[in-house]
N, C-alpha and C positions, 0 to 999 in steps of 0.2 A: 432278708440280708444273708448274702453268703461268708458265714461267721461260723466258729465252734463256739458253746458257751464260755465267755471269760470265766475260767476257774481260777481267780486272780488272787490275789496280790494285794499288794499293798506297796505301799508307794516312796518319796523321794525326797529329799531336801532341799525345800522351799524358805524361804522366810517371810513367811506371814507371819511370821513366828510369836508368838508370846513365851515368853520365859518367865521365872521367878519374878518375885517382885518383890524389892529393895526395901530391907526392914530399916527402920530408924530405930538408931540407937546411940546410948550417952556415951560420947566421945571419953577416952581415956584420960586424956593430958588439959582439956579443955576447947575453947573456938581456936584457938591458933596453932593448934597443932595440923600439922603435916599430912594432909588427904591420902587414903589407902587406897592400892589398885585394886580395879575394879576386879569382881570374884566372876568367873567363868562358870554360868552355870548349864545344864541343861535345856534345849528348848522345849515349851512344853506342846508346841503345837507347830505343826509342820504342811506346807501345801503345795501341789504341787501338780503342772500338766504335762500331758502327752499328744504331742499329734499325729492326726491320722495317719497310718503308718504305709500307705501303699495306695496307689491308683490301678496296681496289677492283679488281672483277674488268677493271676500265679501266684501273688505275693502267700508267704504264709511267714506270720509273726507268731513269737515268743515276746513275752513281759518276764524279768523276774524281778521280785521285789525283795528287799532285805534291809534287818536295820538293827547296825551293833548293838550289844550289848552297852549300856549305858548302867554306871550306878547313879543313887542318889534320883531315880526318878519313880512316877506311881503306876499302880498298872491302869492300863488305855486301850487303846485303840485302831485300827485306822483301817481306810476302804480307798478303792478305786471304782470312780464309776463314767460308761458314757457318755457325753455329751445329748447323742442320740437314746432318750430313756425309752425302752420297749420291753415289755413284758417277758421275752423272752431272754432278756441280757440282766444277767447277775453278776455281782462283784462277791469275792470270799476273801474273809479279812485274814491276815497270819495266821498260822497256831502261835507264834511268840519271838522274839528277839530272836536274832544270832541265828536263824534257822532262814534260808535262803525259801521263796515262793513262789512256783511260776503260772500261767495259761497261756492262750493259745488262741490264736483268731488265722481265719482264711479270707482270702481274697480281697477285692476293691472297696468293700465297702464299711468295711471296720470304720469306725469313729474314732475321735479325740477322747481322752478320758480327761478326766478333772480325780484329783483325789487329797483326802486330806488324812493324817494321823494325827494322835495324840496319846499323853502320855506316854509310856515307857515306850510307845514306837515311833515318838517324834523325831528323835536326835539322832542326826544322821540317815535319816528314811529314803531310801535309793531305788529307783527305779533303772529297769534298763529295757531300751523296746527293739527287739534285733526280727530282722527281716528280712528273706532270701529272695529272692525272684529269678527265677529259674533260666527267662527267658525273655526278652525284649529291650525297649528304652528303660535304662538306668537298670540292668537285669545284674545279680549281683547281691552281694551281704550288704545293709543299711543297717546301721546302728546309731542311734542316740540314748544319751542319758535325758531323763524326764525331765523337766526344770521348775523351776519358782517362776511365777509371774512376777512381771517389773515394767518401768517405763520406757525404759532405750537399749537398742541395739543395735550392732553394727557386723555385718557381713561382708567382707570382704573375700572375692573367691566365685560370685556369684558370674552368670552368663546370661547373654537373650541373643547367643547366636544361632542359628539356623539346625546345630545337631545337638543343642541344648534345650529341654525343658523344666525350667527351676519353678518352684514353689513357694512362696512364703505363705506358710501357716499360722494363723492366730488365732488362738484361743482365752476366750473371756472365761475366768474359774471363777464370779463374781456375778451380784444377784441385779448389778445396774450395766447397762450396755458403756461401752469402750469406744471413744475415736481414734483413731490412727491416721499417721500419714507413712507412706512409703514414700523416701527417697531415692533416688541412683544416678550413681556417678560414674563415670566414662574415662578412657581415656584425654578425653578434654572439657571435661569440669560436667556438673550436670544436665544429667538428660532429663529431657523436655518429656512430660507425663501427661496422661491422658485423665486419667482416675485414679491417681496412687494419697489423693489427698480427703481427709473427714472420709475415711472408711467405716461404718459403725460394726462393731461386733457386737451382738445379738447378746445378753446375759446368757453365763453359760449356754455355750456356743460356742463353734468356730468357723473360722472362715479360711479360705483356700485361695491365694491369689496368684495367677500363673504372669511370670514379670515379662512376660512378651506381649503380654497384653496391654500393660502400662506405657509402653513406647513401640513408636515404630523403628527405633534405631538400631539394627544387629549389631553388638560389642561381643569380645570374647570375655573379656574383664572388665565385671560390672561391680561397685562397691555398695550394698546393700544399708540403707541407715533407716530403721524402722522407729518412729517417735508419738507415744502415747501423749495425746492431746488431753483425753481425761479417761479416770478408769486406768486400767492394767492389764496388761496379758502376757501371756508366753509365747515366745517368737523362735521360729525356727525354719530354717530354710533346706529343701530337700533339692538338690543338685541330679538331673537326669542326662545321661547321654547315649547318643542312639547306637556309640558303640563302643563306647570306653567305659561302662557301668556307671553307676552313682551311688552316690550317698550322703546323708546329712552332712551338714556344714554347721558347725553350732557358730554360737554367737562369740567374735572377738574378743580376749579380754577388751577394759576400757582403753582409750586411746592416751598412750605413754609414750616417751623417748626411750626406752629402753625394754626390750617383749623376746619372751623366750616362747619357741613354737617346735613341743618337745616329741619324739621319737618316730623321726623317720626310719621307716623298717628299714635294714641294712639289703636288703635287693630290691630297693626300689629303682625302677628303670627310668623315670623319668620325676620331675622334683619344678614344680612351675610357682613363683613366690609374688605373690601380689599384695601390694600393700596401698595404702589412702591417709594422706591425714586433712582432717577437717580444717585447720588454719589456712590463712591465707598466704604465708611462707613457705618458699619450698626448703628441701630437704634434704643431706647426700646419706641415706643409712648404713650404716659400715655394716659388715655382714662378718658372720663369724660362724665355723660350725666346731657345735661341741662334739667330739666325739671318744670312742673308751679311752682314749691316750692323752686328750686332752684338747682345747680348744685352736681352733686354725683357722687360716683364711682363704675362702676357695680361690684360685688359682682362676682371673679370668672373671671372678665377680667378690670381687674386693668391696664395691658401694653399689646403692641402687639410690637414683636420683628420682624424688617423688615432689612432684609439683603441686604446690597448694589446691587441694580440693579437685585435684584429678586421681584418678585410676593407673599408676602405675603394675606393672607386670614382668617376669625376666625371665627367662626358663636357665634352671642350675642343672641339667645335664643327669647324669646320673653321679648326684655331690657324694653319696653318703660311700660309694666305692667298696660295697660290702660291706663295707659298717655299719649298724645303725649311728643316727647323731641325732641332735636337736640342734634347730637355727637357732643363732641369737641373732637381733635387731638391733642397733644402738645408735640416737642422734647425738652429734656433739651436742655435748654438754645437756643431755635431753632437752634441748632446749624446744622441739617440737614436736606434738603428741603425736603417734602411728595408733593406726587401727591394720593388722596383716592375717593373712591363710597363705599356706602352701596345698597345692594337690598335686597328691602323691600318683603315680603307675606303677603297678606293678604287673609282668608278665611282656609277653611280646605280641606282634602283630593283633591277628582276629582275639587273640587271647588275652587280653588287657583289662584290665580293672581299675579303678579310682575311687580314692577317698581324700579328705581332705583334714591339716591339723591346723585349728585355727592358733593366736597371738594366748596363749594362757594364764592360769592367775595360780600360783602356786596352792601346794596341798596344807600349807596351814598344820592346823594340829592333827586333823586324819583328816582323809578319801576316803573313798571305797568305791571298788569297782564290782558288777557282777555279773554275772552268766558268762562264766569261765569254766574252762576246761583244760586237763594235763598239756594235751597235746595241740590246742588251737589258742593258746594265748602266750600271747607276749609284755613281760609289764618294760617301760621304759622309762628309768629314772636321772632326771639333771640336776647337778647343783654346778650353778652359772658362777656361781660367787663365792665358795668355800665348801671345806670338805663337810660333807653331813652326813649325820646317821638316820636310819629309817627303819624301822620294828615293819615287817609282813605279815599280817594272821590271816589265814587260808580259814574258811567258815567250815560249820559242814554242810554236805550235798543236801540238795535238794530231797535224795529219796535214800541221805545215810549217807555215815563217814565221822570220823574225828577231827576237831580243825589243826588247828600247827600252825608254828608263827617260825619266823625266824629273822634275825637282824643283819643288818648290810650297810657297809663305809661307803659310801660314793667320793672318790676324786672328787677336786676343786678345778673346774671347769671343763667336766665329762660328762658322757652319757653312759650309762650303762643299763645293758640289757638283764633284768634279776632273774634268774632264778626261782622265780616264789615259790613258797611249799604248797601240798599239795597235801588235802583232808588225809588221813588212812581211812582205807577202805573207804573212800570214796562213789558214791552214785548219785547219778547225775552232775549237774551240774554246781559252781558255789559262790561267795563270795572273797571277793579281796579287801581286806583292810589296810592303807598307809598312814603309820602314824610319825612325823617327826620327833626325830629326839635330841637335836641341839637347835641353835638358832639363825643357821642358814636356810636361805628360803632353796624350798627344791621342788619339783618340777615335774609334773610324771604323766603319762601316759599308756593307755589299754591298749594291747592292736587282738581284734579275733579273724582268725581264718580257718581257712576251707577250703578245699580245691573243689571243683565241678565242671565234667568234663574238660578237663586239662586246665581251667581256667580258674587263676588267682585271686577265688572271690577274700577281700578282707576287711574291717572297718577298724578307725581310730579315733578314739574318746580321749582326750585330755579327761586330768583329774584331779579338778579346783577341792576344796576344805567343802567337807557335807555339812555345815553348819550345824554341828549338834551341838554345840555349844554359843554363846552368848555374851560378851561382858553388861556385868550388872554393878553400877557404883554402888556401895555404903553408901547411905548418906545418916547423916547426924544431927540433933538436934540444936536450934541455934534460937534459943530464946529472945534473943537479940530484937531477932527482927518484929517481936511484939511491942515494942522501944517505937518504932518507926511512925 
């Protein structure tokens, strides 16, 4: 295998989670008192995959793993390991919380990992897998955050045109094999499949499905809906083109009336918005972009009309006019669910790059982002709906440094680009923590970049809640029901 040893890591938030467990105890006031909200507590077990990062014999990946500081938990554990087990591939667990981890793999043949923590390294447990390719189809920075297995997702963004080769990956982190089915949608309603239906994923395994192979129909916008029959997996789609770069597409928030698709880099040259909704109603989505000043309506694309269970698509021009912003999405009355992506350009001519920001799900009580750097990261924070505040802690480096936090007002109905702090003395590389501090939902996104050979390689991670936390009810004792 043309690999460097994984001197890894440790891994992401997942929810397989198990958490505390709900003591009974003797209510205060009696049975008809008033039920207490549920206590947020730590998870104690966290799980989580990674797929294979590259089909390029140039690829060369970076993992970094990291996982805040948590109180109130015990000390643990956690590992990352292959899907492919060979003697020669090790996993190395953290030295300990709050302390960023990385390694390192070369070329094509890298494997999917599967990893699980526990204990004091469950809550919040982050993976990030970033990936260069120097030179070729989809040549360019690729970054994804790791994810949790589950049963449904939805891609919207995807291609099977002729300078496109897309990927859906899945991976089974589970000891009994997985069905799936692939679906895809077109321009005009679903395309007709060859094999995209009872795919089995092998127990821990993964499988590699190239969607040109699934039809023979070339679209440029194709909506991705991948649906676990039984079993569970992690699904993620790796987007290649043979001359605008690629990179992951992660998976749509769920399909809403109302989706915020946050920080398009402020020189983005070009801005392409596709969206799907699975009902059989169509749709007119008003379109809105948040930006530092506040939220507007582009000029020219006022609505995008999306027809029940087709593939809609619209190109916004170069929207964001040197500013960064975040789309917003809104059906009257949300009366009809969207699943959307934008993919981003950035640079000009032979020199062009692409990434993609899917329909997001807000940062909850914290994010965390990682494998950042002073000068190649950008953080991008929205609140759609009201003014909010947001606490920063910068981790320390991977090889040294002190962390730093610092706090930031966001406008109500803005984007802005933060600031974040930066370790002291800082080496290597570190992590980023978002944690809310009032009760506006906000919205954020990672952008990393890199120039090479004149060319604007960059990726962007939305950054949903790392579930390190849980609600757990009270419950109480109710004699009662020995009466029955």
């Amino acid at each position: 295998m043309n690999r460097t040893t994984l001197s890894l890591i440790a891994g992401v938030a997942a929810l397989a989670a198990v958490t505390g467990f709900a003591t009974v105890s003797a209510p205060d006031t009696g049975t008809d008192a008033p039920a207490k909200a549920a206590a947020h507590l730590p998870v104690e077990r966290t799980s989580l995959v990674c797929p294979p990062p590259s089909t390029s014999d140039l690829a060369e990946t970076t993992y970094t793993s990291y996982t805040p500081p948590t109180e109130g938990t015990e000390k643990g554990k956690a590992e990352l390991l292959p899907t492919t087990k060979k003697s020669d591939e090790k996993a190395l667990n953290p030295a300990e919380p709050g302390k960023p981890a990385t390694g390192t793999v070369s070329g094509a043949d890298a494997p999917a990992l599967i990893g699980t923590a526990e204990g004091h390294f469950a809550p919040g447990w982050t993976v990030q897998q970033t990936t260069e390719v120097a030179a070729g189809t989809g040549r360019g920075l690729q970054g994804t955050t790791c994810t949790p297995a589950d049963t449904e997702f939805w891609f919207p963004g995807t291609s099977t045109a002729a300078e496109r080769t897309d990927y859906v990956h899945l991976t089974n982190p589970d000891d009994s094999a997985a069905v799936v089915d692939i679906e895809l949608y077109g321009k005009d309603g679903a395309l007709k499949t060859t094999v995209g239906e009872g795919i089995t994923v092998k127990p821990n395994s993964a499988e590699s499905v190239l969607l040109s192979t699934l039809t023979g129909e070339k679209q440029t916008d194709v909506t991705v809906h991948v649906v676990v029959r039984s079993g569970r997996v992690g699904a993620a789609v790796q987007a290649l083109d043979d001359q605008l770069g690629g990179d992951w597409l992660p998976a749509s928030a769920d399909p809403s009336g109302s989706l915020v698709l946050p920080g398009i880099p402020k020189d983005a040259t070009a801005v392409r918005l596709i969206a799907f909704t699975p009902r059989d109603a169509d749709v007119d989505l008003k379109l809105r972009l948040a930006s530092p000043t506040g939220a507007i309506t582009p000029a020219g694309h006022e609505t995008l009309h999306v027809k029940g269970g087709m593939t809609a698509a619209v190109d916004l021009g170069d929207i964001t006019r040197g500013e960064a912003g975040s789309l917003l999405l809104t059906a009257p009355d949300s009366s009809v669910p969207v699943v959307a992506a934008v993919r981003v350009l950035r640079g000009e001519g032979e020199k062009q790059e692409s990434a993609f920001i899917p329909a997001a799900r807000p940062i909850g009580t914290r994010a965390t982002a990682v494998d950042n750097t002073a000068k190649g990261t950008a953080l991008s924070v929205t609140a759609p709906e009201g003014p909010a505040e947001i606490k920063v802690t910068a981790s320390s480096g991977t090889e040294g440094g002190t962390q730093a936090s610092k706090t930031y007002t966001i406008k109500s109905g803005t984007t802005q680009i933060v600031e974040a702090p930066v370790p002291s003395g800082v080496k290597g590389t570190y992590a980023l923590t978002l944690e809310s501090e009032s009760d506006t939902p906000v919205y954020a996104s990672r952008t990393l970049t890199k120039t090479t050979d004149g060319v604007p390689f960059f990726t962007v991670q939305p950054l949903p809640d790392d579930r390190g936390t849980v609600a757990v009810p009270q419950a109480n004792e109710d004699l009662s029901i020995l009466q029955e």
